[in-house]
MIMARZA-451860 format. One line per field, with one value per residue: residue in three letters; chain; x, y, z of N, C-alpha, C, CB in turn. Coordinates in steps of 0.2 Angstrom, whole numbers. Glycine has a CB too. Example, Ala and Ser with C-alpha at 12.3 -4.5 7.8 and 13.67 -1.06 7.14 Angstrom:
// residues 2
marvo = c(ala,ser) .
dolo = c(A,A) .
n_X = c(66,64) .
n_Y = c(-28,-11) .
n_Z = c(39,35) .
ca_X = c(62,68) .
ca_Y = c(-22,-5) .
ca_Z = c(39,36) .
c_X = c(66,64) .
c_Y = c(-16,0) .
c_Z = c(39,39) .
cb_X = c(57,70) .
cb_Y = c(-22,-3) .
cb_Z = c(45,29) .
//
This chain:
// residues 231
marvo = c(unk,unk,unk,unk,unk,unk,unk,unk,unk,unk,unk,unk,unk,unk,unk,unk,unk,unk,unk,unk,unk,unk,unk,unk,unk,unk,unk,unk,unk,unk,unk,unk,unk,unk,unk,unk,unk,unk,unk,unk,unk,unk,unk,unk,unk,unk,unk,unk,unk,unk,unk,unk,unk,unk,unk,unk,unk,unk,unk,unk,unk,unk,unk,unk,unk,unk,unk,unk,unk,unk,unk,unk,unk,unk,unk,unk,unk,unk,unk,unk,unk,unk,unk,unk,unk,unk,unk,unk,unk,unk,unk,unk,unk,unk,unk,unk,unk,unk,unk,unk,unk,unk,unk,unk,unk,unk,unk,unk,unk,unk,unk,unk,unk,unk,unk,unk,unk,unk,unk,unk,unk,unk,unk,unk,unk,unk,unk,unk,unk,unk,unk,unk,unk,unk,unk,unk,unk,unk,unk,unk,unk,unk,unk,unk,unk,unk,unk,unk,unk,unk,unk,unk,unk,unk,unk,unk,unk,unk,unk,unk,unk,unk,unk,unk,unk,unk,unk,unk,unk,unk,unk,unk,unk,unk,unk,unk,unk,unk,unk,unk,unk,unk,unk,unk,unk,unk,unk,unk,unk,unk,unk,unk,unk,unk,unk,unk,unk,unk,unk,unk,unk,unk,unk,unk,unk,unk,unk,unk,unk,unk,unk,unk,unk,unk,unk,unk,unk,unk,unk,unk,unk,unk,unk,unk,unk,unk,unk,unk,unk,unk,unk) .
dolo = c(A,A,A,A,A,A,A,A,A,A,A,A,A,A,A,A,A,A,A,A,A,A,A,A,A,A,A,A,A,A,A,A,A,A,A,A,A,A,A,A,A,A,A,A,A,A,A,A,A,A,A,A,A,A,A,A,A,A,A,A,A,A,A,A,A,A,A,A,A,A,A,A,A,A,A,A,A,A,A,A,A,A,A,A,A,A,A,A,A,A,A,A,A,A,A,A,A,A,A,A,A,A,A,A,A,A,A,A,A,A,A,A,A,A,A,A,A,A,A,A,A,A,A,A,A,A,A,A,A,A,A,A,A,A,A,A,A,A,A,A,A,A,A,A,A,A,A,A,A,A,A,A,A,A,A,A,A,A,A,A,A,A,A,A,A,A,A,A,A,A,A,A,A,A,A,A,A,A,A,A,A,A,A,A,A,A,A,A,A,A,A,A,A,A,A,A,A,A,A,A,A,A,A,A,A,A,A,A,A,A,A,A,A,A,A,A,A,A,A,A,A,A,A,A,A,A,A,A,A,A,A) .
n_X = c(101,86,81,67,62,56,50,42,36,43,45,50,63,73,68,70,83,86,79,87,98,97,92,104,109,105,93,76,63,48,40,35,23,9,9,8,12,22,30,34,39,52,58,60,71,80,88,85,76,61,45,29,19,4,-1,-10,-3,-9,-22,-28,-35,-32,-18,-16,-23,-16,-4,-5,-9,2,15,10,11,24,29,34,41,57,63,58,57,52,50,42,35,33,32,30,31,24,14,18,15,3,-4,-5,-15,-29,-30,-17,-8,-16,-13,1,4,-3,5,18,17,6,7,19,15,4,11,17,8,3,16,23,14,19,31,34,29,40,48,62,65,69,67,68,64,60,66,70,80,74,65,72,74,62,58,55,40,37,32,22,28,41,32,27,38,44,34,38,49,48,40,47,56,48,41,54,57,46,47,61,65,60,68,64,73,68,74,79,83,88,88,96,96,91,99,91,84,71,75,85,80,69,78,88,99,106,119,124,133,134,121,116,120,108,111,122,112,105,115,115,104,104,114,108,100,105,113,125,121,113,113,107,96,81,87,91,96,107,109,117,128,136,125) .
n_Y = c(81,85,85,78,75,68,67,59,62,70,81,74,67,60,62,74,74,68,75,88,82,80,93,104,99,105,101,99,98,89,92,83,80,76,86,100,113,108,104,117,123,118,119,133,141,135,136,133,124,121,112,113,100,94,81,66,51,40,39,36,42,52,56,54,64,73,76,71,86,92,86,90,103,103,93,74,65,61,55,46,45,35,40,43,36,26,18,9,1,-8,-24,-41,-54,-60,-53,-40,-29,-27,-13,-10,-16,-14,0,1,-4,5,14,12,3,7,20,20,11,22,32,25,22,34,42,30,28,40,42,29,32,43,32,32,32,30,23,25,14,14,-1,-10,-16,-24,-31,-43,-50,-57,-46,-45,-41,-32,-35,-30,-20,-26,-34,-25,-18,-30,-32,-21,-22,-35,-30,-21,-29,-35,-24,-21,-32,-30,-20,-16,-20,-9,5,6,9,0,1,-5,4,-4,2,1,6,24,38,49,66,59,47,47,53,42,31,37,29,22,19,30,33,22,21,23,38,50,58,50,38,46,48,34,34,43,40,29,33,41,39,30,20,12,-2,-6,-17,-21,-23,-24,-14,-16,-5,-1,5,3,-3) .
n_Z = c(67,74,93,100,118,128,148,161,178,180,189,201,211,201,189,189,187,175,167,167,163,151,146,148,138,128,123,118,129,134,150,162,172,185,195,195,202,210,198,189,201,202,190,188,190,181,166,146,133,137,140,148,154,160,168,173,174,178,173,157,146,146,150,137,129,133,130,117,113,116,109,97,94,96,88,84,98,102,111,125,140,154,169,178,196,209,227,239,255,260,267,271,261,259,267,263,255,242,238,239,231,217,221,215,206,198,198,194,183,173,172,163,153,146,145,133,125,119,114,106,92,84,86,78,65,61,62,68,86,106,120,138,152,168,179,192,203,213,203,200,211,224,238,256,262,255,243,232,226,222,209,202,196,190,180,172,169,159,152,144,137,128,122,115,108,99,91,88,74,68,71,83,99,114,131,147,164,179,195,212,227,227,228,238,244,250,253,260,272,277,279,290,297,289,275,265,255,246,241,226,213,208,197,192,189,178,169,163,158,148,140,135,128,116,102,101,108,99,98,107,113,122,134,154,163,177,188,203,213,228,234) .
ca_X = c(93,84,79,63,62,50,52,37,38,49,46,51,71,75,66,74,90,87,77,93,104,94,93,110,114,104,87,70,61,42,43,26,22,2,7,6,16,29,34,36,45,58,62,59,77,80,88,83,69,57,40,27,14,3,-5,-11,-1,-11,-28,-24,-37,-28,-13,-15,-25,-9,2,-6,-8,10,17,6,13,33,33,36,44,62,66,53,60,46,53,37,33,32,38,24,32,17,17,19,10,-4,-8,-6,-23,-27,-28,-9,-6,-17,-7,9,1,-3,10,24,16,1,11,24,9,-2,16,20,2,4,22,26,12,24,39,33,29,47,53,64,65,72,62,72,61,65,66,71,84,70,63,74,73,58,60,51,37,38,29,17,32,43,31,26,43,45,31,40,56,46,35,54,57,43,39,60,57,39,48,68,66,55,71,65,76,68,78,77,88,87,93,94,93,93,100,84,80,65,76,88,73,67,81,93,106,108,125,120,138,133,117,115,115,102,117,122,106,105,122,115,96,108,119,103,95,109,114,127,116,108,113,106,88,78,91,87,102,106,115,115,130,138,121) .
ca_Y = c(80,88,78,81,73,68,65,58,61,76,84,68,68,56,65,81,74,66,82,92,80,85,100,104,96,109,97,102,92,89,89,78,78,78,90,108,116,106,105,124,126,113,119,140,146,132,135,128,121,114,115,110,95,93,76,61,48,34,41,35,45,62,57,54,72,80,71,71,91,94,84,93,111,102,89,70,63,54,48,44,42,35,41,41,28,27,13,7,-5,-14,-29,-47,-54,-63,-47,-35,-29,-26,-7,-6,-21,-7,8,1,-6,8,21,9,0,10,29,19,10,26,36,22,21,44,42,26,30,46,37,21,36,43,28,32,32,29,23,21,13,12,-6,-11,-22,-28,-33,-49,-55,-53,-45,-46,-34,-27,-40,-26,-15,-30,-36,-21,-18,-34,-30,-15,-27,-40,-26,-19,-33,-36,-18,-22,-37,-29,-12,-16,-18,-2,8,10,4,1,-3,-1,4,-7,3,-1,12,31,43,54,66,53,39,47,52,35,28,36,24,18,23,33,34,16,20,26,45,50,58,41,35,52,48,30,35,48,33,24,40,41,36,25,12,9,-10,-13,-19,-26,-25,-21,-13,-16,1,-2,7,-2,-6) .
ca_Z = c(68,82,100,106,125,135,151,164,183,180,196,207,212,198,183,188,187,170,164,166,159,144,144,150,130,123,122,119,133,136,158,162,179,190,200,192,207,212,192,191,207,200,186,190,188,176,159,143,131,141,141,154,152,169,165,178,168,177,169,151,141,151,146,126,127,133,127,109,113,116,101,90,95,96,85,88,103,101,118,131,147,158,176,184,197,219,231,246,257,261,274,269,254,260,270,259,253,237,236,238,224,214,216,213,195,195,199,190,176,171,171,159,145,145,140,128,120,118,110,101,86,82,84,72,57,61,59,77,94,109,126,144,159,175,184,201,206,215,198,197,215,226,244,261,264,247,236,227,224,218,204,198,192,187,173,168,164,156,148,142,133,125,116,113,102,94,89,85,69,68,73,91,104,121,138,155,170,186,201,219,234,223,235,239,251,254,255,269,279,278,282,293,299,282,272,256,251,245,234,217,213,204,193,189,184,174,162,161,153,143,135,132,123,112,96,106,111,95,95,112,112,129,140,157,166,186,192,210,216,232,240) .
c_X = c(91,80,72,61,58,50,46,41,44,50,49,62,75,74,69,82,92,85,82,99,101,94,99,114,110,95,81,66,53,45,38,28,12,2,12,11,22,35,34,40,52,62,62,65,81,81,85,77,64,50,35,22,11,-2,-5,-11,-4,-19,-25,-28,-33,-25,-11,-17,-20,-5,2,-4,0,15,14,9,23,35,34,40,51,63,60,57,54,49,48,37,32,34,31,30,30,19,17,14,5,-6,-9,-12,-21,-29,-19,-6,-8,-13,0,6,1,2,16,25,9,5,14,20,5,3,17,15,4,10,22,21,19,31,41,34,34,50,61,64,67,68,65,66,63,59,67,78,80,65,65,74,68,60,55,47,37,35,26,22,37,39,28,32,46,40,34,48,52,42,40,54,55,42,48,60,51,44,57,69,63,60,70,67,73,71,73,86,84,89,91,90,94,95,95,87,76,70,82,84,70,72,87,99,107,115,124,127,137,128,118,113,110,106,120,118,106,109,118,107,100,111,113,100,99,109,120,125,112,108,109,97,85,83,87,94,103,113,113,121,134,134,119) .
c_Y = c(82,85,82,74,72,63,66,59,67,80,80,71,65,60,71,80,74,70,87,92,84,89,105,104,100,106,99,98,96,88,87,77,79,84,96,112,115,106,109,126,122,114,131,142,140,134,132,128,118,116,111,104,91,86,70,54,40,32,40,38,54,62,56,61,76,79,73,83,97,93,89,101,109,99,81,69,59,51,51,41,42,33,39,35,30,18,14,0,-11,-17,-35,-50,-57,-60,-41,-33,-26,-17,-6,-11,-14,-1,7,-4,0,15,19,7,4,18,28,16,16,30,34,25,30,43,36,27,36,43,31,27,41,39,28,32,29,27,19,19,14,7,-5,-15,-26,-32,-40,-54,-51,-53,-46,-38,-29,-29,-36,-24,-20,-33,-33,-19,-24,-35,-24,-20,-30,-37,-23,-21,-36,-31,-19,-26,-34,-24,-12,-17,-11,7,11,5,8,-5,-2,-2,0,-5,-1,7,16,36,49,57,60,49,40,47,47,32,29,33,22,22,25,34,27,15,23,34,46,55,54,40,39,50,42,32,39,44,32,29,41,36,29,18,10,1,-13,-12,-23,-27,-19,-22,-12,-9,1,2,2,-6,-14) .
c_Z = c(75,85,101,113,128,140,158,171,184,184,202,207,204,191,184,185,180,165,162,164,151,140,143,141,124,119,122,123,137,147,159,170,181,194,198,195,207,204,191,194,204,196,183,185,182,167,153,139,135,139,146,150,157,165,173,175,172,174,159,145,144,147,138,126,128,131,117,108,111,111,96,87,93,93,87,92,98,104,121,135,153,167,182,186,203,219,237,247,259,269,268,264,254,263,269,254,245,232,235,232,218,213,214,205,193,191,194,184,172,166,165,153,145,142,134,122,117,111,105,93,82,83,78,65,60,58,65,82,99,116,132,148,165,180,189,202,209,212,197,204,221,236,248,263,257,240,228,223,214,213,200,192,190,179,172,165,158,150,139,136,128,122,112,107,97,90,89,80,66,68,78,94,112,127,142,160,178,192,208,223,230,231,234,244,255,257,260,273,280,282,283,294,293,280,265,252,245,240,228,217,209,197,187,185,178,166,160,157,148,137,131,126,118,105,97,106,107,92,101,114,120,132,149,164,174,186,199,214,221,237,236) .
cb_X = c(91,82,84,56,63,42,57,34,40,49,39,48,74,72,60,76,93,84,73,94,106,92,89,111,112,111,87,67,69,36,45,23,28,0,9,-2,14,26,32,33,42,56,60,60,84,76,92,83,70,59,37,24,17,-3,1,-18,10,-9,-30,-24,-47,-22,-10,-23,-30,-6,-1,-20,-9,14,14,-4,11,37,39,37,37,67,75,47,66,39,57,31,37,21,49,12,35,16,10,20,12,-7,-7,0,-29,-30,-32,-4,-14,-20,-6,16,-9,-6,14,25,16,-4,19,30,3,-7,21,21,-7,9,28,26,5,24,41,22,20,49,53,66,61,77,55,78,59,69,68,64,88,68,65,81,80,50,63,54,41,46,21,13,38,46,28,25,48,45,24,40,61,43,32,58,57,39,37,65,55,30,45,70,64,49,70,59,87,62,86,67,90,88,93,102,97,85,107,77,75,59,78,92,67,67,80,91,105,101,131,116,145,133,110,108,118,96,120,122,98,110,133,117,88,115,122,97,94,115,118,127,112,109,121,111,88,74,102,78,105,111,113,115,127,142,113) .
cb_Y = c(73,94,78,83,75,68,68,52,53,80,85,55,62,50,66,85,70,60,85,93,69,86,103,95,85,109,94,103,89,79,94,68,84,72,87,112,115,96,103,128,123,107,111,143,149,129,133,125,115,113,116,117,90,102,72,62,50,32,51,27,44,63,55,48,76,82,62,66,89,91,77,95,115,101,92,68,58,53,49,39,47,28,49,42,21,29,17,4,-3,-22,-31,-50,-56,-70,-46,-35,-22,-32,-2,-7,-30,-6,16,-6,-10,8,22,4,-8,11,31,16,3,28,36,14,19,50,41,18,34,52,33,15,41,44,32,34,32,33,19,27,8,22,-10,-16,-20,-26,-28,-48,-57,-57,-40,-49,-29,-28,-44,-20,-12,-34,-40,-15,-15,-40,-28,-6,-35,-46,-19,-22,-34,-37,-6,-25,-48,-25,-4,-19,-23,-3,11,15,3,2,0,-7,15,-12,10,-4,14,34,46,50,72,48,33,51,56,32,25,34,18,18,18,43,34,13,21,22,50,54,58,35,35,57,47,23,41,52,25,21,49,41,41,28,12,13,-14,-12,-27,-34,-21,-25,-8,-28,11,-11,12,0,-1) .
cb_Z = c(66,83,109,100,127,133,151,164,183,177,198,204,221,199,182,195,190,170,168,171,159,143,150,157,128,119,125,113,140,131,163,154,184,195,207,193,212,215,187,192,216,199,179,199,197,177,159,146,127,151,135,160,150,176,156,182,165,182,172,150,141,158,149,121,129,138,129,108,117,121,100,92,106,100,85,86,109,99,123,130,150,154,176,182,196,223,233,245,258,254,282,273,250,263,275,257,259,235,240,246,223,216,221,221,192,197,208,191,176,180,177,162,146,151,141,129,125,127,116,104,87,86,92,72,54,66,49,78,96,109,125,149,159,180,184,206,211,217,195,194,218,224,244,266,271,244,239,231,232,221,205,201,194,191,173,174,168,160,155,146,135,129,122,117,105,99,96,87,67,77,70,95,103,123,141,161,172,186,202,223,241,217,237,241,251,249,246,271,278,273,282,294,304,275,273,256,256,250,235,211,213,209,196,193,187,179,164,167,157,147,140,139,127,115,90,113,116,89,93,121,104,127,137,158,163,192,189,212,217,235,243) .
//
């Protein structure tokens, strides 16, 4: 039976990677990203099914019209990998203002209900589907200077879990991945001195959204997996 893909945030380090595992398998994959440019250049000399989807997936009437769009021309979605998201490291949490609370709602858990709301109709009348998230590590314990970040992804677990118990009987199984550090460009330019042999590649994450997308993992329901590498 044939896959159709779709994959948010497909321009960022993370979504490429998970885009290409995809594709790589001979996958027909929606690539959904806001930024028009950066999503072309990324996947230029790129092989494959793909097709493009420029959407501002924290605008939620957007992204149903492009969404709804794209489907119409390719067919339901089976896996949704909602890769999209960002990271502010704010200040401490009685001084962190409430625009940066905001865009980490929004960037984290906004991106990944306005995909769901697009996708899961067409996956319920299938009667399948598959839906990876992606948590944090920081999802289960909260850190300093991070507050915003940390409780955004702690709604996208608990959010997890929750579309897991609604839609397991339904034939769709949703998880999530919990990484730590991803080894980025960004996140060496950030930081330097830090040892990257020790975070997660974005490779890794890659095979583990791959597993989850599979027929493999059809027994596992609301899990919300820590891939942290050695950090």
């Amino acid at each position: 039976m044939s896959s159709l893909i779709v994959v948010t945030g497909a321009a960022g380090a993370l979504g490429r990677a998970v885009a290409r595992t995809f594709l790589d398998q001979g996958d027909a994959v929606l690539l959904v990203d806001y930024n028009e440019s950066a999503l072309r250049a990324a996947y230029e000399e790129v092989p494959g099914k793909k097709t493009f989807v420029v959407a501002d997936l924290t605008d939620g009437p957007a992204t149903q019209a492009a969404l709804e769009q794209a489907l119409q021309a390719h067919g339901p979605a089976t896996v949704l990998c909602n890769i999209a998201g960002g990271f502010d490291m704010g200040q401490e949490v009685h001084a962190t203002d409430d625009a940066v609370w905001q865009r980490m709602l929004d960037m984290n858990v906004s991106t990944a209900l306005n995909a769901c709301r697009a996708i899961v109709p067409g996956m319920l009348a299938s009667g399948r589907g598959k839906i990876i998230n992606i948590a944090a590590a920081a999802a289960v314990r909260g850190q300093p200077a991070m507050g915003a970040y940390c409780a955004s992804k702690s709604v996208v677990a608990r959010i997890t879990e929750s579309m897991a118990a609604e839609l397991r009987e339904k034939g769709i199984n949703v998880n999530a991945i919990a990484p730590s550090i991803i080894d980025t460009p960004a996140n060496r330019g950030a930081m330097p001195d830090a040892d990257p042999s020790k975070w997660v590649s974005t490779a890794q994450l890659a095979d583990v959204v791959s597993f989850l997308a599979s027929d493999r993992a059809s027994a596992i329901h609301g899990a919300v997996i820590p891939v942290v590498g050695l950090s």
